[in-house]
C-alpha positions as CSV (number, residue, x, y, z in Angstrom):
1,X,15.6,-10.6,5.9
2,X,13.0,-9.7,8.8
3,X,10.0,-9.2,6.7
4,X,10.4,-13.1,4.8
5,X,11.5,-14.2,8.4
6,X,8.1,-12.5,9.5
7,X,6.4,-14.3,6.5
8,X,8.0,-18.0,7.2
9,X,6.6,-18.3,10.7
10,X,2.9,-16.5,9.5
11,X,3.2,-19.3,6.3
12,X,4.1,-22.5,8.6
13,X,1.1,-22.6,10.7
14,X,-1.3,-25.1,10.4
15,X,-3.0,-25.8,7.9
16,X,-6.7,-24.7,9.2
17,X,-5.2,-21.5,9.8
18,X,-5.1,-21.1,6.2
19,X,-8.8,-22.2,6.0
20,X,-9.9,-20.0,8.5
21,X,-8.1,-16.7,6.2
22,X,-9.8,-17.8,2.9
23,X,-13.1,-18.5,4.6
24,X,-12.6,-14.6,5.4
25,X,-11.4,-13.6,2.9
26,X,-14.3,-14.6,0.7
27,X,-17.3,-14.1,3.4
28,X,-16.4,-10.5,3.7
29,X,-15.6,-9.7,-0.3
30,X,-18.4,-7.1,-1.9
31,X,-19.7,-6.7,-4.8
32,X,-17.0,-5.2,-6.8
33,X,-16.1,-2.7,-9.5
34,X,-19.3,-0.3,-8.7
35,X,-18.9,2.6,-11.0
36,X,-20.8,5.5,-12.3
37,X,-21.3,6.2,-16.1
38,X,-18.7,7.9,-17.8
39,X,-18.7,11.4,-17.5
40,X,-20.2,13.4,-20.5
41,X,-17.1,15.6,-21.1
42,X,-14.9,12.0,-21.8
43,X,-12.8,12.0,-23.5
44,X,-12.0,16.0,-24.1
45,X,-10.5,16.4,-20.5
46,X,-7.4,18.6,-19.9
47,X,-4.7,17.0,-17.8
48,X,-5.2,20.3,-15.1
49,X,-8.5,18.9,-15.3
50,X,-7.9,15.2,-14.8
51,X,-5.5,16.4,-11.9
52,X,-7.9,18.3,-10.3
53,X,-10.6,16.0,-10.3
54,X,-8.7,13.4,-8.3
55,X,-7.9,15.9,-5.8
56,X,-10.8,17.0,-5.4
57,X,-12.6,13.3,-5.3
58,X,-10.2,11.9,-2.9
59,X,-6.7,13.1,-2.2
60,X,-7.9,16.3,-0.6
61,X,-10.7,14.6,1.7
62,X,-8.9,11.9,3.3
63,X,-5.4,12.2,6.0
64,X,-5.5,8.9,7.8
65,X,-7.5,5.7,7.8
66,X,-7.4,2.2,9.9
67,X,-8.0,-1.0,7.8
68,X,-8.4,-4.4,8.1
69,X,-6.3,-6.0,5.3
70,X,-5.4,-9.5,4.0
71,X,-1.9,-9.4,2.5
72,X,0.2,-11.4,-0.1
73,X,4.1,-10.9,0.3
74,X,6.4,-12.9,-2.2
75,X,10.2,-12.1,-2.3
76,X,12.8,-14.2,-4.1
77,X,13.4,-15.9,-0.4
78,X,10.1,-16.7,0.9
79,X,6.1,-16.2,0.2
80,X,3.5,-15.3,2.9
81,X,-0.3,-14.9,2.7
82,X,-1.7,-13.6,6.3
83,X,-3.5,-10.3,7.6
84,X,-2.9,-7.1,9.2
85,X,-3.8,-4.5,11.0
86,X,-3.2,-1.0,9.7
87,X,-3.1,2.3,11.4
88,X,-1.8,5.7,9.2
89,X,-1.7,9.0,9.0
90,X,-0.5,11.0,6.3
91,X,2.7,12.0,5.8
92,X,3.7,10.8,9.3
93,X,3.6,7.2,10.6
94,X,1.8,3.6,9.5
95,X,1.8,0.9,12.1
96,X,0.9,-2.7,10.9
97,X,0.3,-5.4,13.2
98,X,0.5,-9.3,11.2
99,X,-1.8,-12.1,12.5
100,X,-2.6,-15.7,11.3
101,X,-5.7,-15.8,13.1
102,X,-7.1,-16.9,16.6
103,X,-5.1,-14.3,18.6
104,X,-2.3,-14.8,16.9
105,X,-0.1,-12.0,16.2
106,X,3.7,-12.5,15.7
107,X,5.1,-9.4,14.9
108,X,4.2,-5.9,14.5
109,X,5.6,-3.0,11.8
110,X,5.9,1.0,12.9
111,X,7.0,3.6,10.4
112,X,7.7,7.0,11.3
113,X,9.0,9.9,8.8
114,X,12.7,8.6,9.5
115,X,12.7,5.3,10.8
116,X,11.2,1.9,10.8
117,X,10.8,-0.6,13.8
118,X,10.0,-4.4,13.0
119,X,8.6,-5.9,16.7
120,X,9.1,-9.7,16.3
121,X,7.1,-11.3,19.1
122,X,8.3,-14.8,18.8
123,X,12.2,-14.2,19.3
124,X,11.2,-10.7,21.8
125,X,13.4,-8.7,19.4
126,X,12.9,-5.2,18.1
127,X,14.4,-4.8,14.9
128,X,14.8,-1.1,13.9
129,X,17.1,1.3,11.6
130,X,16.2,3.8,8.4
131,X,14.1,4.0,5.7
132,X,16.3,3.8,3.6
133,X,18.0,1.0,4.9
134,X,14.7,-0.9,5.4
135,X,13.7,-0.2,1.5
136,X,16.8,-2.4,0.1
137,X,15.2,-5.5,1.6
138,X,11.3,-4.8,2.5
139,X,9.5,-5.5,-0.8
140,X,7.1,-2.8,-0.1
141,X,7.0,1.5,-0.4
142,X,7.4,3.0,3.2
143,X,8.0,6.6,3.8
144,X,6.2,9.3,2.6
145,X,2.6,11.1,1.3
146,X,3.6,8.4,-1.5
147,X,2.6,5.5,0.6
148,X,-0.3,6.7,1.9
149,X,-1.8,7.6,-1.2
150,X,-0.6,4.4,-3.0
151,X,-2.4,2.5,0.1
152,X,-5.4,4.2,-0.6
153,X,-5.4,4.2,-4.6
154,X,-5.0,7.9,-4.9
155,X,-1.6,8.3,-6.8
156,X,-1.8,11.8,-8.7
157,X,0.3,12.3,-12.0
158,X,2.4,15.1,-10.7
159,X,1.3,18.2,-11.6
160,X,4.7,19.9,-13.1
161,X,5.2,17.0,-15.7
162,X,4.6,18.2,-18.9
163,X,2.2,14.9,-19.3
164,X,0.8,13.8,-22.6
165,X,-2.6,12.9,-22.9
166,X,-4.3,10.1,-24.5
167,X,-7.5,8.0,-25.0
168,X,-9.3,5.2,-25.6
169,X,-12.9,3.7,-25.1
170,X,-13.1,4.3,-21.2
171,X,-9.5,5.3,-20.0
172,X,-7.4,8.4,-20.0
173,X,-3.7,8.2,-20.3
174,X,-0.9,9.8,-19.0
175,X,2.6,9.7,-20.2
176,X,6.0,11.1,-19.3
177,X,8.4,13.3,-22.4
178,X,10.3,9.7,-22.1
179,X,7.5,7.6,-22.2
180,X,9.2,5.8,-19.6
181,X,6.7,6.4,-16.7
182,X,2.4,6.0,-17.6
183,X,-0.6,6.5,-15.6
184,X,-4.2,5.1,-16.8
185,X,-6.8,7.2,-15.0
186,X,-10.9,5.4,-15.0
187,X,-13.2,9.2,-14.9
188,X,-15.9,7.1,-14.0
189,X,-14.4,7.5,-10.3
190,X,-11.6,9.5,-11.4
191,X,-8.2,7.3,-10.1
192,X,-5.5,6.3,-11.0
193,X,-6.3,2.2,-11.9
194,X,-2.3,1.1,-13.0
195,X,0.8,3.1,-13.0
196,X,4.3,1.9,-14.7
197,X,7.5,2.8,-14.8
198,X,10.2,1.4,-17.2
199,X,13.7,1.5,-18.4
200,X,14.8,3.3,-20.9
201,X,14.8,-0.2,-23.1
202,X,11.1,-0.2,-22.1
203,X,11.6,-3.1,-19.3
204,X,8.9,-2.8,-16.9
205,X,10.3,-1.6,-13.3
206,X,7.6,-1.1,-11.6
207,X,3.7,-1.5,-11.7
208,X,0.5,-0.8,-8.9
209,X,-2.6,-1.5,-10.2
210,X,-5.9,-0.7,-8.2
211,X,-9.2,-2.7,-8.7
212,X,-12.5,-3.5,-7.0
213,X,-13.8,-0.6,-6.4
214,X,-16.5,0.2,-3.4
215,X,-17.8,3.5,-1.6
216,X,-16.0,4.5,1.7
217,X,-17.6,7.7,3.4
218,X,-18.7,9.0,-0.2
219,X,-15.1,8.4,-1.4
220,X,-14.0,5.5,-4.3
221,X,-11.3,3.4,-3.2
222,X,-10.1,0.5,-4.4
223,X,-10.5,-3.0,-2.3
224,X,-7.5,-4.6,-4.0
225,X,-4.4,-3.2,-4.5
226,X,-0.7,-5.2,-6.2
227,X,2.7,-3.8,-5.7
228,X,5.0,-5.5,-8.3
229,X,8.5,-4.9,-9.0
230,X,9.4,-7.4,-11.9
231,X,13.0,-7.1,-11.8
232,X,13.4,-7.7,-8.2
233,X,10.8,-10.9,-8.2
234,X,8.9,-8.6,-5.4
235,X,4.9,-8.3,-4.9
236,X,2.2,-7.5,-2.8
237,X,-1.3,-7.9,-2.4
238,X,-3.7,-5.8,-0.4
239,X,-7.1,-6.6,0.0
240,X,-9.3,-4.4,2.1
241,X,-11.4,-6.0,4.3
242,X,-12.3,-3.2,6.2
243,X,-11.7,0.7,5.9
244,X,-12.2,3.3,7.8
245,X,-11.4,6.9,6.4
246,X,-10.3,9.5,9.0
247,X,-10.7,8.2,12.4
248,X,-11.0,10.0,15.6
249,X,-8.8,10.1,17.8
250,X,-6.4,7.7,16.0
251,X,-3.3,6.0,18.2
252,X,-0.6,4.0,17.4
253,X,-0.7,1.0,20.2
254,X,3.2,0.1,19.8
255,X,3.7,-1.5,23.2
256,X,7.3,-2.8,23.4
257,X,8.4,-4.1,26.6
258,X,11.8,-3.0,28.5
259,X,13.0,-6.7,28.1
260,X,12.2,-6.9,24.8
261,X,16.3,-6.9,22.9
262,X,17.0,-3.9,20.5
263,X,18.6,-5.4,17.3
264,X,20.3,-2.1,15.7
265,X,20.5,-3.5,11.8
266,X,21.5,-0.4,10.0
267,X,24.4,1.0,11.6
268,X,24.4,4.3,10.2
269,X,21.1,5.0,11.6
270,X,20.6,8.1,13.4
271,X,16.9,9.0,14.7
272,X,16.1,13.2,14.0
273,X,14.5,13.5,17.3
274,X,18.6,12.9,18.6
């Protein structure tokens, strides 16, 4: 697999190198979970109203961001702890560039509306083929407004589910007729803080939770951000070092060399733009 082959060389390096990301991790780390009261309405909310606060708090004010993340990868074949570079705009492409420190920078992630690229640096190879393709084996969500807003912590319960709506002490919740899929929602900053899905037999599928919350341009995002799909032994681990909301201009620097060997890995793969 090309993202746990990405992971073993990233994980192998010396040991200082791991220092040196900790160190980093934990000099740049703010204070965290900075909230406002709860809102004097809580808890007698509608769910148009819940929906339309997070719009309006968030998911309406931001369409791309860069970021300075450190990420934790673990697949049933390999771990990896290491850092990134991230680049995206909504609903079109991400570009994520891996390092282990000093310089370092093995390989390099692009993702367009149709297609992913994986530029391993070590071996010169480009690694490319469909998203759907890439999703059987890359423990992560690529394509779509859904990853951007899941990067950011600005999931919105859809607004044609016929939700119901609970509460407790400091939390709204948000559940599907089959109770199978639940969003808790915190109005103090009005996000989504977990979502789950499960199987009918109430098995947990799937689960992103969002905490450590800090001020970027006047909107609440969360710093840290896990990715778990029990089932599949698959997780990851964002933690925001630095975040920049709507950057201008923003360019995707995805410099691939003519010598660099294509590696065609999905042979059903055929780009839109042919």
């Amino acid at each position: 697999m090309i993202l746990d082959n990405i992971a073993h060389r990233l994980t192998r390096s010396a040991m200082v190198l791991t220092v040196l990301w900790m160190a980093g991790c934990a000099g740049s780390r703010l204070p965290v979970d900075t909230r406002p009261d709860l809102p004097d309405a809580f808890p007698n909310h509608t769910v148009a109203q819940i929906q339309q606060k997070i719009r309006t708090t968030g998911i309406e004010r931001v369409q791309a961001y860069t970021a300075k993340a450190s990420l934790a990868i673990r697949t049933p074949e390999q771990n990896g702890t290491f850092t990134a570079r991230m680049k995206h705009r909504r609903s079109d492409t991400l570009f994520m560039a891996f390092s282990v420190g000093l310089g370092i920078e093995p390989a390099r992630m692009l993702v367009t509306p149709d297609s992913f690229f994986v530029h391993d640096r070590i071996k010169k190879q480009l690694n490319y083929g469909s998203l759907e393709f890439a999703s059987s084996f890359i423990p992560i969500p690529l394509s779509g407004d859904d990853v951007f807003l899941t990067f950011l912590g600005l999931m919105l319960p859809e607004a044609e589910m016929a939700w119901t709506l609970d509460t407790d002490s400091s939390y709204y919740h948000l559940r599907d007729p089959s109770g199978r899929r639940h969003y808790i929602i915190d109005p103090t900053v009005w996000r989504v803080v977990r979502y789950e899905e499960r199987t009918a037999q109430g098995t947990l599928l799937e689960a992103r939770t969002f905490t450590e919350y800090d001020l970027f341009d006047a909107v609440y995002l969360p710093r840290r951000i896990i990715l778990q799909r029990p089932l599949d032994d698959t997780s990851l681990s964002i933690y925001y070092r630095e975040l920049t909301l709507n950057p201008q201009p923003l360019s995707f620097d995805w410099d691939v060399k003519d010598s660099v060997e294509r590696v065609l890995i999905d042979a059903s793969y055929e780009p839109a733009n042919q």
